[in-house]
C-alpha positions as CSV (number, residue, x, y, z in Angstrom):
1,X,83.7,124.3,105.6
2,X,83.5,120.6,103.7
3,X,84.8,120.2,100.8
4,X,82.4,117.8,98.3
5,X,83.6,115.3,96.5
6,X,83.1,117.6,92.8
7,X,85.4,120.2,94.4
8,X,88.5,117.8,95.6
9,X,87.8,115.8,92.4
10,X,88.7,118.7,90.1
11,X,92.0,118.6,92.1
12,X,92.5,115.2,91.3
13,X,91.2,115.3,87.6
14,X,92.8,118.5,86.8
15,X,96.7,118.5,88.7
16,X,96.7,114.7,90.0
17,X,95.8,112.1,87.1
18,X,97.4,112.2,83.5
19,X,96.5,114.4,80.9
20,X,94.0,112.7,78.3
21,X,95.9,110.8,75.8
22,X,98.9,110.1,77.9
23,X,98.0,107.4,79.7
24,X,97.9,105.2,76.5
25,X,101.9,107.0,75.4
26,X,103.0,105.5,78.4
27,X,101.3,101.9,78.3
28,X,102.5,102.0,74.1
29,X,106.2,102.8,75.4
30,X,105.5,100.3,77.9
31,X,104.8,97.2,75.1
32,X,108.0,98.3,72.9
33,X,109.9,97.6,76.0
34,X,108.3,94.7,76.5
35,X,108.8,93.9,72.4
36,X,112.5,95.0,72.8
37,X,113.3,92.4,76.0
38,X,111.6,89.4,75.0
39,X,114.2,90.0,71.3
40,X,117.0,89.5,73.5
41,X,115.6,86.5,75.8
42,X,115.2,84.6,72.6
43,X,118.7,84.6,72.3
44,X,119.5,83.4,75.5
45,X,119.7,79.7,75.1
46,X,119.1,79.4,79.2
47,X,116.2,81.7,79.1
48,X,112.6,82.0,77.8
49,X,109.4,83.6,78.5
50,X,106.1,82.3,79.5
51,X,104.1,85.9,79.4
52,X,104.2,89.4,80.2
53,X,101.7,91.2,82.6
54,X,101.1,95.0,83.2
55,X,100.6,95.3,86.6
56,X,101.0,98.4,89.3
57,X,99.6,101.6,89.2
58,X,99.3,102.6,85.5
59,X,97.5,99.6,85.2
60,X,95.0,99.7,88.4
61,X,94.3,102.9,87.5
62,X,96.2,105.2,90.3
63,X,98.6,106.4,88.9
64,X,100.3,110.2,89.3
65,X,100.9,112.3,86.4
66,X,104.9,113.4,86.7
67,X,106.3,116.0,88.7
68,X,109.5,117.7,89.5
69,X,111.8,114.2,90.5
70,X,108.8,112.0,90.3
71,X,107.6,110.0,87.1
72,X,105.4,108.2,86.0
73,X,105.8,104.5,87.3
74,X,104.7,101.0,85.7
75,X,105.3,97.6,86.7
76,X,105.6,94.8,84.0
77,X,105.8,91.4,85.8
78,X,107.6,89.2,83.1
79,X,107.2,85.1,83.7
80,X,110.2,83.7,83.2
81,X,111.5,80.1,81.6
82,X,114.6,78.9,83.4
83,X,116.3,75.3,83.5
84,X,114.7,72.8,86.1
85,X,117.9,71.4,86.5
86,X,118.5,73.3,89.9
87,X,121.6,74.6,88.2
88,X,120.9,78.0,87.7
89,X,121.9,80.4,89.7
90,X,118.2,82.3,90.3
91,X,120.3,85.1,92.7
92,X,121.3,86.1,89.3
93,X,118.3,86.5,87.4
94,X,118.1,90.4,88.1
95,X,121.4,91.0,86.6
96,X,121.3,88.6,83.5
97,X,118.3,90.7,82.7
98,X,119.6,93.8,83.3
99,X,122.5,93.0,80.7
100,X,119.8,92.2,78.5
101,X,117.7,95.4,78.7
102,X,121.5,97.0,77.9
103,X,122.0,95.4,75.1
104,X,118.3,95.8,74.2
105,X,118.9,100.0,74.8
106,X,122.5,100.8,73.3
107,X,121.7,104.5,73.2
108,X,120.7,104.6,77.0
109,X,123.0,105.0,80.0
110,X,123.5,101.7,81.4
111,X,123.0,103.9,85.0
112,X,119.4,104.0,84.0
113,X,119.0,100.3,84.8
114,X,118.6,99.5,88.1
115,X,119.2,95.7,90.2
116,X,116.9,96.2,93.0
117,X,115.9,93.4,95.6
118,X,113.2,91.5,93.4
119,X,112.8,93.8,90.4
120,X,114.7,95.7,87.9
121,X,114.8,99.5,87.8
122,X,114.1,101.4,84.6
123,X,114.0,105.3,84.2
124,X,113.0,106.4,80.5
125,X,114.7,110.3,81.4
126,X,112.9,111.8,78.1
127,X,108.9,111.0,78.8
128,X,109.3,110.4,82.8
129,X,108.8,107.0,82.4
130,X,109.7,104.9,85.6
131,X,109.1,100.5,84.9
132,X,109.9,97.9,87.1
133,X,110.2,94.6,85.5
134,X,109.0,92.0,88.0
135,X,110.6,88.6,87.4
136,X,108.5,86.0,88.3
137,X,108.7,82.1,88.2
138,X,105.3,80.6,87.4
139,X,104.6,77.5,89.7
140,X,102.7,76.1,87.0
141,X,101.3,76.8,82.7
142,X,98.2,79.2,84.4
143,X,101.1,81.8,85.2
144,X,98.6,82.2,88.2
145,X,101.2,82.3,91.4
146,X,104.8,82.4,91.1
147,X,107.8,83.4,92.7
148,X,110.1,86.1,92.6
149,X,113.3,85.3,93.5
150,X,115.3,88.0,95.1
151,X,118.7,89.5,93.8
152,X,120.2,89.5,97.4
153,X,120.0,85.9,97.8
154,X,116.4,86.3,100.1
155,X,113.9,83.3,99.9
156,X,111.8,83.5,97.1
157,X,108.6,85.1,97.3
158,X,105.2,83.8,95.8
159,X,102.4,86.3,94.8
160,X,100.4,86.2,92.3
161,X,99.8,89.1,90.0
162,X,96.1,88.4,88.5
163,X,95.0,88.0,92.3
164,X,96.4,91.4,93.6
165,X,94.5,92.9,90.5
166,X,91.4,91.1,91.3
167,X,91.8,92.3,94.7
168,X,92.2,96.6,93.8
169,X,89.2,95.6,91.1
170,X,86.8,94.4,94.3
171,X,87.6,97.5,96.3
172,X,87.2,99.6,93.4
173,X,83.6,98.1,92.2
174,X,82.7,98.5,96.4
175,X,83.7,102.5,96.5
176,X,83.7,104.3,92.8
177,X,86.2,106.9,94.2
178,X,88.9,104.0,95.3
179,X,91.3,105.0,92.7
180,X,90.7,109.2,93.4
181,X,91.1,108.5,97.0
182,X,94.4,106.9,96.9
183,X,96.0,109.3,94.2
184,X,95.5,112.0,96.8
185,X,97.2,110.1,99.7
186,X,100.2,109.0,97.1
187,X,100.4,112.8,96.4
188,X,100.4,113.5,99.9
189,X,102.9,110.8,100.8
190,X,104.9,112.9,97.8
191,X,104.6,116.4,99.3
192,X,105.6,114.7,102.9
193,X,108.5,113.1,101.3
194,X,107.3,109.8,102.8
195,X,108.8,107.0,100.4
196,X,108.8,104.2,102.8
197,X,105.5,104.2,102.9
198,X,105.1,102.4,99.5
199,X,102.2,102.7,97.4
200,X,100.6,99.2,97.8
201,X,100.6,99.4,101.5
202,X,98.5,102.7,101.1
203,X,96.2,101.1,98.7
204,X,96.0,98.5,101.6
205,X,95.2,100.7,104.3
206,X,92.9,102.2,102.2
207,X,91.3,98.9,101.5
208,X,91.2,97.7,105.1
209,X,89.6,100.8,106.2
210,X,86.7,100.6,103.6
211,X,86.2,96.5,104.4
212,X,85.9,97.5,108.4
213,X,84.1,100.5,107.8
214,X,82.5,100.6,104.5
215,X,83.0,102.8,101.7
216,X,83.4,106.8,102.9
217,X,80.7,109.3,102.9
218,X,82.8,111.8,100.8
219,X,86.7,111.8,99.7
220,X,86.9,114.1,102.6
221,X,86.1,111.9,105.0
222,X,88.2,109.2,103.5
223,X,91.2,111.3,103.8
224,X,90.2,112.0,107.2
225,X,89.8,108.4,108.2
226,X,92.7,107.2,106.9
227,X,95.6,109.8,108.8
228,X,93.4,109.1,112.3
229,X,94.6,105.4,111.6
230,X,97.6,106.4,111.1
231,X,97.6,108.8,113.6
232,X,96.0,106.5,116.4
233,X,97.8,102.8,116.0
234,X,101.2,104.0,115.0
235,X,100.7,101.0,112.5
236,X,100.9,98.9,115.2
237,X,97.6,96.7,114.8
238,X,98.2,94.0,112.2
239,X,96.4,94.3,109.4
240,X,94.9,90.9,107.0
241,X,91.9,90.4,105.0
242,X,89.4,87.7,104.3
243,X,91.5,86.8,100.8
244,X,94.2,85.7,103.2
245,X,91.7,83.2,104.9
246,X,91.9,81.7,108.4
247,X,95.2,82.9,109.5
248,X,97.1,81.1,112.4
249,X,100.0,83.5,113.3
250,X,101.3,86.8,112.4
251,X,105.0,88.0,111.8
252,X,106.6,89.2,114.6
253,X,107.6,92.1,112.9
254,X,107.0,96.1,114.1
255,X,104.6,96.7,111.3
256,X,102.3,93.8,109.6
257,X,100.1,94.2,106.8
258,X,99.9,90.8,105.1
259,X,99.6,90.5,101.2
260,X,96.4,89.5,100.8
261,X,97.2,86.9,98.2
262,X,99.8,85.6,100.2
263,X,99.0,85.8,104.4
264,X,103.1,84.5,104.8
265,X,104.2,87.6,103.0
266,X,104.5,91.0,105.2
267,X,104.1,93.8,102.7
268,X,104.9,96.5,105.2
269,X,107.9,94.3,107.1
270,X,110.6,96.9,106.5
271,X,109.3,99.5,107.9
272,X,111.6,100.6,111.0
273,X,110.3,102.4,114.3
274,X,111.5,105.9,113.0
275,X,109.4,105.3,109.6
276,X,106.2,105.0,111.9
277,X,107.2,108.1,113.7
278,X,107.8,109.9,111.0
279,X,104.6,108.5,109.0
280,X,102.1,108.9,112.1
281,X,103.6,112.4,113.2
282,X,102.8,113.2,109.2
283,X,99.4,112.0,109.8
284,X,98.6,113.4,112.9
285,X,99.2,116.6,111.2
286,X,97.2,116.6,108.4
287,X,94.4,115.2,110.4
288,X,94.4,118.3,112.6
289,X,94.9,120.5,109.7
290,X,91.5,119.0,107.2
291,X,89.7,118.9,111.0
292,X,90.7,122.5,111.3
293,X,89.2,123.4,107.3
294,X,86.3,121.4,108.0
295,X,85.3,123.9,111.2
296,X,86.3,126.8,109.6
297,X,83.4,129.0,107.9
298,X,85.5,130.8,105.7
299,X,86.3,129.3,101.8
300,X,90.0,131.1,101.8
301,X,91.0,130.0,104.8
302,X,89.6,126.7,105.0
303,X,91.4,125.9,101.0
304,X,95.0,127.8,103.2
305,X,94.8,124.6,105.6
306,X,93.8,122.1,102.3
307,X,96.9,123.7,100.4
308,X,99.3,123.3,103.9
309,X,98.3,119.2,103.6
310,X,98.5,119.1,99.7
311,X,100.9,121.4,98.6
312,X,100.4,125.6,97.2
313,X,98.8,123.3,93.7
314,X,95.9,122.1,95.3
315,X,92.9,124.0,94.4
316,X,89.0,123.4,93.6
317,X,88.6,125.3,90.6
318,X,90.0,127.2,87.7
């Protein structure tokens, strides 16, 4: 039997998104970080700051509420003053800020502060609380693009942060379950124990599927939809969109997905051959198990195969 889209959106009201009320804990916990940092840039006589902007999913509005190992996470992309001299070392950005955010949390573990390629880690243990500051280099005052150097010495790496919003706010106004959609395929990535497959290249997939093919008939069918892709290219068709423009070449690389407010940046470039397997297999899978529920006339059986894709939580009512 089908499920509609008021049965698998209990699910994602009731177990998937955040309780009423804590959305706006997390984003206040998010500002006195952000209040707490930008004290201790202001005494750095190298450093400054051009803005802060609340970006990933707590902000587009896909966000999971926490569970077991898994919190709640929030990007803050921070613009960042630095000499024009050439002098400074940008390869060190990451860690001068992470001595910072120390100093700015004496009572936390410095273990909970994380250098990562071209953000900084932070794990709030107490609420769940997972940020990544995002430093980011403005190419001019608008704070439109920027770049974000990397802490392994990489090529910096422009993007712009109001774009990518813009571009989850289009898909959103085109299919008013956008958001629903792609909690359940970050809760499924979750159960699968899937991490390389990031959550902005699923919003992406997502995205690409409903500008080829429209917006989906039900949740159902968007779930549906998106593991045959998976299933049938192996991520091996490269992926752009119209943002990106007219498009000469494309990376050489096994998996492309190109950022679509930047058609030189590979958002899905790290992916290995065994991450496909492993994703597609996945896929394949939960394909044939929702195809299985939707020809099955019986409700128990048909929620048994919804529960194998989703985990023993997932349910359509009280």
């Amino acid at each position: 039997m089908e499920l509609n889209d008021a049965q698998v959106g209990w699910f994602v009201d009731q177990r998937l998104k955040l309780p009423q009320g804590k959305r706006s804990e997390y984003l206040a916990q998010v500002d006195r970080l952000i209040e707490n940092f930008a004290a201790e840039v202001r005494k750095d006589e190298h450093l400054g700051i051009h803005q802060f902007r609340k970006t990933g999913s707590l902000r587009k509005g896909t966000v999971l509420r926490p569970r077991g190992d898994v919190g709640v996470d929030a990007d803050v992309a921070v613009y960042m003053k630095v000499p024009d001299t050439g002098e400074f070392p940008i390869d060190t950005l990451h860690a001068r800020i992470r001595e910072m955010l120390v100093a700015a949390y004496p009572g936390k573990s410095p273990d909970d502060f994380v250098v990562q390629p071209r953000t900084l880690g932070i794990t709030f243990r107490t609420s769940g609380l997972e940020m990544d500051l995002v430093p980011v280099i403005p190419t001019d005052d608008s704070c439109d693009y920027g770049w974000q150097p990397s802490s392994r010495g990489e090529p910096p790496l422009k993007t712009s942060i109001p774009r990518q919003l813009e571009f989850i706010r289009t898909r959103k106004e085109g299919y008013a379950r956008f958001t629903s959609l792609v909690r359940l395929l970050k809760h499924w990535r979750n159960q699968q124990e899937l991490g390389e497959l990031r959550s902005f290249l699923i919003e992406l997939i997502v995205s690409h599927l409903q500008d080829v093919y429209g917006p989906p008939t039900s949740m159902e069918a968007g779930l549906l939809r998106f593991f045959l892709y998976l299933a049938q290219t192996e991520l091996r068709e490269a992926v752009c969109f119209p943002e990106c423009g007219l498009v000469a070449s494309v990376p050489a690389d096994r998996v492309v997905v190109l950022d679509p407010v930047n058609a030189e940046n590979n958002v899905a470039r790290r992916l290995t051959d065994v991450d496909c397997q492993e994703i597609s297999a996945r896929a394949t899978e939960a394909w044939e198990l929702l195809t299985a529920a939707r020809n099955n006339a019986f409700r128990g059986e048909t929620l048994e195969y919804w529960k194998e894709v989703f985990g023993r939580s997932f349910a359509i009512e009280e």
